[in-house]
C-alpha positions as CSV (number, residue, x, y, z in Angstrom):
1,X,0.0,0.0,0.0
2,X,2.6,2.1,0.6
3,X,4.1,2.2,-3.3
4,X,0.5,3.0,-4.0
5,X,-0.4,5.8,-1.9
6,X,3.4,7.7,-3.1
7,X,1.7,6.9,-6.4
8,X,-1.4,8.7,-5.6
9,X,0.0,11.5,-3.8
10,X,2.5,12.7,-5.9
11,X,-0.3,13.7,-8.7
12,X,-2.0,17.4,-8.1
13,X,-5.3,17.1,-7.9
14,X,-6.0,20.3,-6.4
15,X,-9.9,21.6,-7.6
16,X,-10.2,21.8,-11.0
17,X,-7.2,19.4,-11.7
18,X,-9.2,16.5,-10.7
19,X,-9.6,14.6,-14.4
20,X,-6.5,13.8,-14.5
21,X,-6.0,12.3,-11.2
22,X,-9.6,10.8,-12.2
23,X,-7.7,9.0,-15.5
24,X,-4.9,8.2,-13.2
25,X,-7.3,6.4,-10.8
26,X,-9.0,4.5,-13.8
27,X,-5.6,3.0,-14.9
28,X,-4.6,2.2,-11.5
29,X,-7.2,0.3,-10.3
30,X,-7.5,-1.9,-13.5
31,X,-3.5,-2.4,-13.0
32,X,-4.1,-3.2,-9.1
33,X,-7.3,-5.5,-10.2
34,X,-5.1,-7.8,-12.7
35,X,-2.4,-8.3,-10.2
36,X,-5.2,-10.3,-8.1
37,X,-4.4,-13.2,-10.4
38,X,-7.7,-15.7,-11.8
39,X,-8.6,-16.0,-7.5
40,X,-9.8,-12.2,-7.9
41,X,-12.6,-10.7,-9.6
42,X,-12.2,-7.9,-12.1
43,X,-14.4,-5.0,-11.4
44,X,-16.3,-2.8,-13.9
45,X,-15.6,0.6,-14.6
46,X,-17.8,3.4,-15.5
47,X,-16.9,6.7,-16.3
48,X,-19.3,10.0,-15.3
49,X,-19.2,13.5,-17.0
50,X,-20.2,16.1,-14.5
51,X,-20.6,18.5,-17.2
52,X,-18.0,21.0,-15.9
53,X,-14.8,19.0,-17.1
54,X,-14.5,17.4,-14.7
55,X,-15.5,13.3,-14.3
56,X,-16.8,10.9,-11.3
57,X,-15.5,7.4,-11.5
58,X,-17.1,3.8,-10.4
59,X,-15.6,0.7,-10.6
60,X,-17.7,-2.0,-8.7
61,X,-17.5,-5.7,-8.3
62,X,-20.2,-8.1,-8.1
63,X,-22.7,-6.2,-10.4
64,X,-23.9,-6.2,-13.7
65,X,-23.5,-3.5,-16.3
66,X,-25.2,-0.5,-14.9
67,X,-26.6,-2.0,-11.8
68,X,-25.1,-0.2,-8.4
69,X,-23.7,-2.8,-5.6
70,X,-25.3,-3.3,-2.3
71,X,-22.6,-0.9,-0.4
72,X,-20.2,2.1,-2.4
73,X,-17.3,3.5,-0.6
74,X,-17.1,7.1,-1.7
75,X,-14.9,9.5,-1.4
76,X,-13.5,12.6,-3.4
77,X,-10.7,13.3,-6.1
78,X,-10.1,16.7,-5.6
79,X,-7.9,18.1,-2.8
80,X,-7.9,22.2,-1.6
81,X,-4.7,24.2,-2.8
82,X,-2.1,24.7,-2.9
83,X,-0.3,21.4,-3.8
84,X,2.3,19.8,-0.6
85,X,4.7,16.8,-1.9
86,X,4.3,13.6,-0.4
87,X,6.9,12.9,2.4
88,X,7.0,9.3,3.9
89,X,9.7,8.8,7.2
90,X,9.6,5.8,9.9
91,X,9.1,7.1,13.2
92,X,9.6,5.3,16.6
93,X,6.6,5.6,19.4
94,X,6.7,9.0,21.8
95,X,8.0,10.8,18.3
96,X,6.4,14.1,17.6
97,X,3.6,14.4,14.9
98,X,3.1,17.5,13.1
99,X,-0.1,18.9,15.4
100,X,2.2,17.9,18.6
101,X,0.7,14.5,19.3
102,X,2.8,12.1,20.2
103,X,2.6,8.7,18.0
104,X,1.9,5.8,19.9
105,X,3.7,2.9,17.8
106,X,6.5,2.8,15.5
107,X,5.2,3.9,12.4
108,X,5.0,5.7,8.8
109,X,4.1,9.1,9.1
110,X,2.9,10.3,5.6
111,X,2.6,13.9,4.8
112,X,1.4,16.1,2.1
113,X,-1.4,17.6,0.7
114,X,-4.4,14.6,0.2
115,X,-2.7,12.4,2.9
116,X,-5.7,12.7,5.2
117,X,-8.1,14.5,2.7
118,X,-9.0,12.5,1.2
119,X,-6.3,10.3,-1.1
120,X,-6.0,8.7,2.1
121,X,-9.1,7.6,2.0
122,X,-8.9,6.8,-1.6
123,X,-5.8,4.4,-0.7
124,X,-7.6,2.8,2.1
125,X,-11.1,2.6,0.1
126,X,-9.5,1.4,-2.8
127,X,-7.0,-1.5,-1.0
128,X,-10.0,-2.5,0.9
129,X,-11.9,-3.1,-2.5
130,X,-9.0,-4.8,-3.6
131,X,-8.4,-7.2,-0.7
132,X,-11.9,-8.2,-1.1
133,X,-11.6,-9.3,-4.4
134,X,-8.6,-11.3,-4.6
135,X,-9.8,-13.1,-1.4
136,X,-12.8,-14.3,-3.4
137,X,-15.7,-12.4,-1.3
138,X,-19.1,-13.3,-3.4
139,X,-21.2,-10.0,-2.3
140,X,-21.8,-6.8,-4.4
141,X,-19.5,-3.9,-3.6
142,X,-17.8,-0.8,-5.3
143,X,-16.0,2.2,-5.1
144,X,-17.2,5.9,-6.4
145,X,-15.1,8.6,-6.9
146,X,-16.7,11.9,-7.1
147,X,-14.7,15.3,-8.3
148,X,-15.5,18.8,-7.0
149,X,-16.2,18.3,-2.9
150,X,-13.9,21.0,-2.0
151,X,-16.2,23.2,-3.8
152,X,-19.4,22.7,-4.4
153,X,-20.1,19.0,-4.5
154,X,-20.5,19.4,-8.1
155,X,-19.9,15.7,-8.7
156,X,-22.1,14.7,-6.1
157,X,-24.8,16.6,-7.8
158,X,-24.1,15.6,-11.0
159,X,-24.2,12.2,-9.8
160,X,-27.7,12.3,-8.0
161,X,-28.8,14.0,-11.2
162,X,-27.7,11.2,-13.8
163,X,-27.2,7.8,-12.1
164,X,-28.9,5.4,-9.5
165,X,-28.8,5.1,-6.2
166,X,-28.4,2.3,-4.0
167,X,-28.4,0.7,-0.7
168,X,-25.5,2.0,1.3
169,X,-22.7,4.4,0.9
170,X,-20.2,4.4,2.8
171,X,-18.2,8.1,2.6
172,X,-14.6,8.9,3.5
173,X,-13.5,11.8,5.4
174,X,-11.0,12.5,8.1
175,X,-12.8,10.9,10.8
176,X,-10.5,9.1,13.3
177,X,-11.6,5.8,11.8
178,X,-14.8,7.2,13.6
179,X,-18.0,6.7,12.1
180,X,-20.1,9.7,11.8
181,X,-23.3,9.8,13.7
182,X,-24.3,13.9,12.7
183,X,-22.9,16.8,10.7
184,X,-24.1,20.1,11.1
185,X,-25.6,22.1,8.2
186,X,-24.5,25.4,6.3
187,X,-26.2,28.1,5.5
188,X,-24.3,31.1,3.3
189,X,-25.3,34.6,2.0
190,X,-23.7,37.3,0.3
191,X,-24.8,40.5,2.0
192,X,-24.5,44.3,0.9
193,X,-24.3,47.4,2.9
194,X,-24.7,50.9,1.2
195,X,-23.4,53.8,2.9
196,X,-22.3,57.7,1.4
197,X,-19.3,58.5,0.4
198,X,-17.7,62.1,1.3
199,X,-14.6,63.7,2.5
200,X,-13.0,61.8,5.4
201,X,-12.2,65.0,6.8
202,X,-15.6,65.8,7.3
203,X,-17.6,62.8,7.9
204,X,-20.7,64.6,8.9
205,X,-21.5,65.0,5.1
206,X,-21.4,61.1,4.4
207,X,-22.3,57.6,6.2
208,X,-19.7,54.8,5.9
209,X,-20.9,51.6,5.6
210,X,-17.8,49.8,7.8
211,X,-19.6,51.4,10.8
212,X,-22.9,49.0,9.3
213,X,-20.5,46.1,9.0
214,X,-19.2,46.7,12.8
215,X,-22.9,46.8,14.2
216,X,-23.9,44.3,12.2
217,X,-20.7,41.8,13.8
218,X,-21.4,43.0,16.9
219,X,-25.0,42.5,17.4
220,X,-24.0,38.6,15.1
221,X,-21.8,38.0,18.2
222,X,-24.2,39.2,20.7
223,X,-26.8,36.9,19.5
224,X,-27.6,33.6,21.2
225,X,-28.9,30.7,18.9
226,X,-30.1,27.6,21.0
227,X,-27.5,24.7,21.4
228,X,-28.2,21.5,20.5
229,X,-27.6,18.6,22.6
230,X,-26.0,16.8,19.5
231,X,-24.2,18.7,17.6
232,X,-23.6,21.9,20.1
233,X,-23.4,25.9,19.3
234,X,-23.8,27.5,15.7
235,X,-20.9,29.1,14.2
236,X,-20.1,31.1,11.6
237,X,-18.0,33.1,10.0
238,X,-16.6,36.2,7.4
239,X,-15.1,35.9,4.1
240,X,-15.0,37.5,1.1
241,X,-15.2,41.2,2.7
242,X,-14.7,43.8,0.2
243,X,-14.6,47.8,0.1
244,X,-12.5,49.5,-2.5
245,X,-12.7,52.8,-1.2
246,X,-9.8,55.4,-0.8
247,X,-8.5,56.0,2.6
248,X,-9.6,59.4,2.6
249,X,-13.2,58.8,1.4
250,X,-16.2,57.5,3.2
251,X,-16.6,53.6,2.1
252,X,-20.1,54.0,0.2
253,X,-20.4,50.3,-0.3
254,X,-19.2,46.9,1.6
255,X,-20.1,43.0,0.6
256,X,-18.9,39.9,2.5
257,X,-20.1,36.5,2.4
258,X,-21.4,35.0,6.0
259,X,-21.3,31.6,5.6
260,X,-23.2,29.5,9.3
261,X,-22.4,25.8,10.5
262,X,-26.1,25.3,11.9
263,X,-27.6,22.6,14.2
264,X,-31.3,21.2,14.3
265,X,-31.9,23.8,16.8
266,X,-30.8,26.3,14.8
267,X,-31.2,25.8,11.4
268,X,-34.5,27.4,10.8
269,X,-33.6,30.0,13.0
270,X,-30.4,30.9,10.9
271,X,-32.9,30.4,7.6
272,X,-35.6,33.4,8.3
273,X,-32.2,35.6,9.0
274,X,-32.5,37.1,5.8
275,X,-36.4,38.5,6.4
276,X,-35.1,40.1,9.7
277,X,-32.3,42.2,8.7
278,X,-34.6,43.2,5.8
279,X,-37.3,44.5,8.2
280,X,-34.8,46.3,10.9
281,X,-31.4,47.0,8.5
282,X,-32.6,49.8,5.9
283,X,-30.2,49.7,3.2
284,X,-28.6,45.8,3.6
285,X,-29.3,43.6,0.3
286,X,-28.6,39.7,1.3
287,X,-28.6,37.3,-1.1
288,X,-29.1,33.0,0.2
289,X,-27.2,30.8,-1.5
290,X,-28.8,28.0,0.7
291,X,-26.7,25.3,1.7
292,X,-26.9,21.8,3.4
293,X,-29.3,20.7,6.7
294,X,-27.9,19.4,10.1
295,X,-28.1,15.5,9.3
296,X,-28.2,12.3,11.4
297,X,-25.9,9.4,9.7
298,X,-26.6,5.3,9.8
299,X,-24.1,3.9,12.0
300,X,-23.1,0.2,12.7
301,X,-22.6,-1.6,15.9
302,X,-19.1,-2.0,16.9
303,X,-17.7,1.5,16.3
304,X,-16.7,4.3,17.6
305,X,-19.0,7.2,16.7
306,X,-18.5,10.9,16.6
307,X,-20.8,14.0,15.4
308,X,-18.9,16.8,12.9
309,X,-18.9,19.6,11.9
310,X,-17.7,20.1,8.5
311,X,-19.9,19.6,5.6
312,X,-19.2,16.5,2.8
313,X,-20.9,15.4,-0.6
314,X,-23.1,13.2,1.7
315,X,-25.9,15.5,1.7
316,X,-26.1,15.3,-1.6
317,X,-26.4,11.6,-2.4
318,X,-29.5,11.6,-2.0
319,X,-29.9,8.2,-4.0
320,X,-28.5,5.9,-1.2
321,X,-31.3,4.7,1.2
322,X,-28.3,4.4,3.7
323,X,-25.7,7.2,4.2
324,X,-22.5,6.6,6.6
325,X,-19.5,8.3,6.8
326,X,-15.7,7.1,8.2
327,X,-12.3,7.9,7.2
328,X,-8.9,8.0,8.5
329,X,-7.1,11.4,9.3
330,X,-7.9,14.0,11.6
331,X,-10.2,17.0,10.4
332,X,-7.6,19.4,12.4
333,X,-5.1,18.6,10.2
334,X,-7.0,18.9,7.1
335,X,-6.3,21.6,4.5
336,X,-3.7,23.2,6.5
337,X,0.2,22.9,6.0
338,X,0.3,20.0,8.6
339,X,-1.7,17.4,6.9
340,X,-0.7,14.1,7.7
341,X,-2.0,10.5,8.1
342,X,-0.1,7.3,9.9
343,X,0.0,4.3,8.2
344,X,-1.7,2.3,10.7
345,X,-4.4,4.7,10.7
346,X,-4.5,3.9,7.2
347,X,-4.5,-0.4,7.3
348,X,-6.8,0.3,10.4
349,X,-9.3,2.1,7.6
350,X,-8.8,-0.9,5.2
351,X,-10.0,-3.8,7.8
352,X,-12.7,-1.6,9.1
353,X,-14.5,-0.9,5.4
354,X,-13.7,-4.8,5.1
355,X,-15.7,-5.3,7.7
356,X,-18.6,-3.1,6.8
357,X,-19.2,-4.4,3.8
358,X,-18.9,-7.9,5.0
359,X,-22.0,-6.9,7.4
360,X,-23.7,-5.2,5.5
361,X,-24.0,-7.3,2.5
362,X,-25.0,-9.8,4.5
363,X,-27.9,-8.2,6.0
C-alpha cells in the first residue's frame, strides 16, 4: 500500500485538476485488479461527465452493467490548494507528529497535501476493495469517486442528477476511523451594505458603511442561537469582505459573504435571517445561497461514533437509502500545511471498510 499511496500523492489534484487524477485512478485500479491473479474478480468501470470538465468514476465488483452494488465507498478526487509533496519517514513511538501529538507505535508518518483528505481515504477505500476481491468475497460492492467536494459537491450533484442510487454508501473523510453519527448544516449569504461617500475630513456630510458592517458583527456575536444537545453551538464566520474605497473617502459600499455551520436547533432560525435584517437594517441587500441541513448518519454496531462539523458530498447523495460516513485522518489537520496521516491509521481504515461491507451485504 505504501508504493501505491506515493503513487497517488505525488499527482496534483488540487480543484479543478481533478480529471487527470480521475484517468490516473482509472488506470490504477485496472493495474491493481489484474495483479489479483484468476482467485480475484475484475471489477467494472464506468466513467461519469459532470458537465464542468470534470469526471466521477465507479468501478464496482459483483454487479452487472449498470446495476449499483449493495454498499459504495465514496470519497472525493479533488484536494484544496495549494499542492504539498508527499513525504514518507519511519518514526519510533513517543516521536512528535506534526499537530504535537505524540505517536503511539512505530510507524510511517505520511505527509502532504491529500494524505488525510481525502487520497488517504482513496488508498484505504481502494486497498479495501482490492483485498476483497482477490480473497474471493461473493457480495456486491464498489468504489465511487466523485470530483468537486472541496467546492461545491458538483460531482455529487451531478451524480444524484444522472445515475442510480443504491443501498448504502459508505463516505470517506477524516474521521478518526470514527464513524459519523451527525454533521451540522451550512447556511451562506452574500450580503451588501450601502453607505455615502464624502470627504474623510468631514464625515458629517457622508455615512460609511464599515460602521454598518461593525454593528452588524457586533449584534451577530451578541446573539444567542439555542444549542443542540448533539451537535452543540452555531458558528459562523466572514469571508470575502470587500470595500475598495480610498482611505480618505467615506466607504459607500461593503459586501462579504457569511457563511453558518447550523444545528437542528438552529437551522430554521439561521434560515428566516434574511427576512429580519430586511425589516430592521434599511439599506442591507442579502442574497441565500442555501446550503446543506444538520443531518443524522446510519451507523453500525461495533464503532466508535463521533458527530462533525464540517460539511461532505453526503448530503447530496440523495440516492442511497443508507448514508455513513468514516475515514482515516484528523479533520484538524485537514487543509492546512500540517496534513498528515499514519499508516496504521491507514490499514486500520482498510479492515474496518472490510468489515462493513462484510456486514452489511450480508444483512
Amino acid at each position: 500500500m505504501t508504493d501505491l499511496f506515493k503513487e497517488i500523492l505525488s499527482v496534483d489534484s488540487t480543484s479543478g485538476m481533478e480529471r487527470g487524477f480521475a484517468e490516473l485512478m482509472e488506470s490504477v485500479l485496472r493495474r491493481e485488479s489484474g495483479l489479483g491473479g484468476a482467485s480475484g474478480r475484475m471489477p467494472l468501470i464506468r466513467r461519469h461527465e459532470v458537465g464542468n470538465g470534470t469526471q466521477n468514476l465507479l468501478c464496482t465488483w459483483g454487479c452487472r452493467e449498470n446495476e449499483m452494488p449493495k454498499v459504495c465507498l465514496c470519497t472525493h478526487l479533488d484536494t484544496v490548494p495549494p499542492y504539498i509533496p508527499p513525504t514518507f519517514r519511519e518514526i519510533s513511538a513517543g516521536a512528535v507528529l506534526p499537530d504535537g501529538k505524540t505517536a503511539e507505535t512505530d510507524d510511517i508518518l505520511i505527509t502532504g497535501r491529500g494524505s488525510c483528505d481525502a487520497k488517504g481515504q482513496i488508498v484505504s477505500m481502494m486497498t479495501a476493495c482490492l483485498e476483497l476481491a482477490e480473497s474471493g468475497f461473493e457480495g456486491s460492492f464498489g468504489l465511487l469517486l466523485l470530483a468537486g467536494e472541496e467546492t461545491g459537491s458538483y460531482g455529487a450533484k451531478a451524480w444524484t442528477r444522472d445515475c442510480p442510487g443504491g443501498d448504502w454508501i459508505i463516505v470517506g473523510e477524516p474521521t478518526d476511523n470514527r464513524m459519523v453519527s451527525a454533521s451540522k448544516g451550512t447556511k451562506s449569504f452574500r450580503i451588501t451594505m450601502r453607505g455615502k461617500a464624502c470627504h474623510s475630513g468631514y464625515p458629517h456630510l457622508g455615512h460609511s458603511a464599515v460602521l454598518d458592517f461593525n454593528d452588524f458583527v457586533n449584534a451577530l456575536k451578541d446573539r444567542e442561537l439555542p444549542i443542540d444537545p448533539v451537535l452543540g453551538e452555531t458558528t459562523w464566520n466572514i469571508g470575502c469582505l470587500s470595500a475598495d474605497n480610498p482611505q480618505n473617502i467615506l466607504c459607500p459600499e461593503l459586501s462579504f459573504r457569511l457563511y453558518f455551520r447550523t444545528t437542528a436547533a438552529s437551522d430554521d432560525i439561521v434560515s428566516a435571517l434574511p427576512q429580519e435584517w430586511a425589516e430592521t437594517l434599511p439599506g442591507i441587500e442579502v442574497e441565500a445561497f442555501g446550503g446543506d441541513t444538520p443531518m443524522k448518519y446510519d451507523v453500525l454496531p461495533g464503532y466508535e461514533t463521533t458527530p462533525v462539523s464540517f460539511g461532505s458530498d453526503t448530503p447530496r447523495l440523495t440516492g442511497f437509502r443508507h448514508r455513513a460516513m468514516c475515514g482515516p485522518g484528523s479533520i484538524f489537520v485537514a487543509h492546512t500545511d500540517r496534513e498528515y496521516v499514519l499508516m496504521s491509521e491507514l490499514r486500520k481504515a482498510v479492515e474496518q471498510y472490510k468489515r462493513m461491507i462484510s456486514s452489511i451485504t450480508a444483512l
